[in-house]
Each structure stands twice: as structure tokens, then as C-alpha cells.
C-alpha positions in Angstrom: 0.0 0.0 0.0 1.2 3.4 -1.0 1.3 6.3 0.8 -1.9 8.8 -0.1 -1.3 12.3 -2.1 -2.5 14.3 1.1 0.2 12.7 3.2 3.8 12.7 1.2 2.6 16.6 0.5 3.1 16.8 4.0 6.3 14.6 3.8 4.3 11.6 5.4 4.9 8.6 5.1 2.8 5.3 5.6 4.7 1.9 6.7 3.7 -1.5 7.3 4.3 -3.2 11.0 6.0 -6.5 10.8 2.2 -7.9 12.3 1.5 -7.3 8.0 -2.3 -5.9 9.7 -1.2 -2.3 11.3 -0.1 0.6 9.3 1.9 3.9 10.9 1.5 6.9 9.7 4.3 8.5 10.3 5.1 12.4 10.5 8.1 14.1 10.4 10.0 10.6 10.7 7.8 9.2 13.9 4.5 7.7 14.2 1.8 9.8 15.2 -1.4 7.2 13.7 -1.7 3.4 13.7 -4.4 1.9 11.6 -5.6 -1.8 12.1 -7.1 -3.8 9.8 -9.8 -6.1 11.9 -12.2 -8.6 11.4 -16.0 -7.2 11.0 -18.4 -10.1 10.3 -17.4 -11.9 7.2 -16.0 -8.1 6.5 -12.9 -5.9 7.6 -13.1 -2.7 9.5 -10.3 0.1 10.3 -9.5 0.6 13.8 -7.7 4.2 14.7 -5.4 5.4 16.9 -3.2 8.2 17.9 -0.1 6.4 18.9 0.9 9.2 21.7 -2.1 9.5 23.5 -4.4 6.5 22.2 -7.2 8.6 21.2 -9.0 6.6 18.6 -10.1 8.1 15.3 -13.7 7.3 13.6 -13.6 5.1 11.1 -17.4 3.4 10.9 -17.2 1.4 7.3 -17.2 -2.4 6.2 -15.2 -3.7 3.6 -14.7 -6.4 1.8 -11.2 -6.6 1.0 -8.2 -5.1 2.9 -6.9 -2.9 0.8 -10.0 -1.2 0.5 -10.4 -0.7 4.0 -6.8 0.7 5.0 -7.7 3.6 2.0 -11.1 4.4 3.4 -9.5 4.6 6.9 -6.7 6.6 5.2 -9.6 8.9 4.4 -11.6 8.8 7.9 -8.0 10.1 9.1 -7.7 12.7 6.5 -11.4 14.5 7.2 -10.3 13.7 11.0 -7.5 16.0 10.6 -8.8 18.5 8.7 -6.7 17.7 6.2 
């Protein structure tokens, strides 16, 4: 998975965790976000988190492939910032 336009314009980057089912989005070289990838039903949600603080981020959708639930929670993040 590639990092999203909105982030690298704001030299952010998104890495994989060893786990291969959390994502860190990182900002100015440290992670400030970790996404999860969980098990909804026969689906997938996208579980948010502020890394510092653990203040989860909203992120309310059902997927049915991974991929497609790391991008909308990607997104979630990006309104939840403002961004």
C-alpha cells in the first residue's frame, strides 16, 4: 500500500508493521497514527489510533477486502485532521 497524495505533501509517510495488519502513519520521521485492519463479520473494518495519546479516530465502514479498508480509513483520518 502506497502512501496517499495528502500525506507525502506533507512529507508523510505510511509503513507497514512487521504484524502485515497495522499501518503507521508516520510524520516528520515518527509515528503519530496506527491503523488496524480487523475482522467485521465476514468483513474488515479500520481501527484508529493516535499512537501518543491512544485517542481513537472514527472510522465506521465495512469492507470487503483489505486494501480497500486501509484507504477508506486513510480517508476517515484525512477529514479527521482537517486535512
Amino acid at each position: 500500500m502506497n502512501a496517499p497524495a495528502w500525506l507525502t505533501q506533507r512529507d508523510g509517510l505510511l509503513k507497514e508493521s512487521s504484524d502485515g495488519e497495522t499501518y503507521f502513519v508516520l510524520l516528520a520521521h515518527k509515528p503519530q497514527f496506527a491503523l488496524n485492519v480487523v475482522p467485521v463479520g465476514n468483513d474488515f473494518g479500520c481501527s484508529i489510533r493516535q499512537t501518543q495519546s491512544g485517542k481513537r479516530v472514527v472510522s465506521a465502514g465495512k469492507f470487503a477486502s483489505k486494501d480497500d479498508t486501509l484507504k477508506a480509513g486513510l480517508e476517515d483520518l484525512r477529514a479527521s485532521l482537517g486535512w
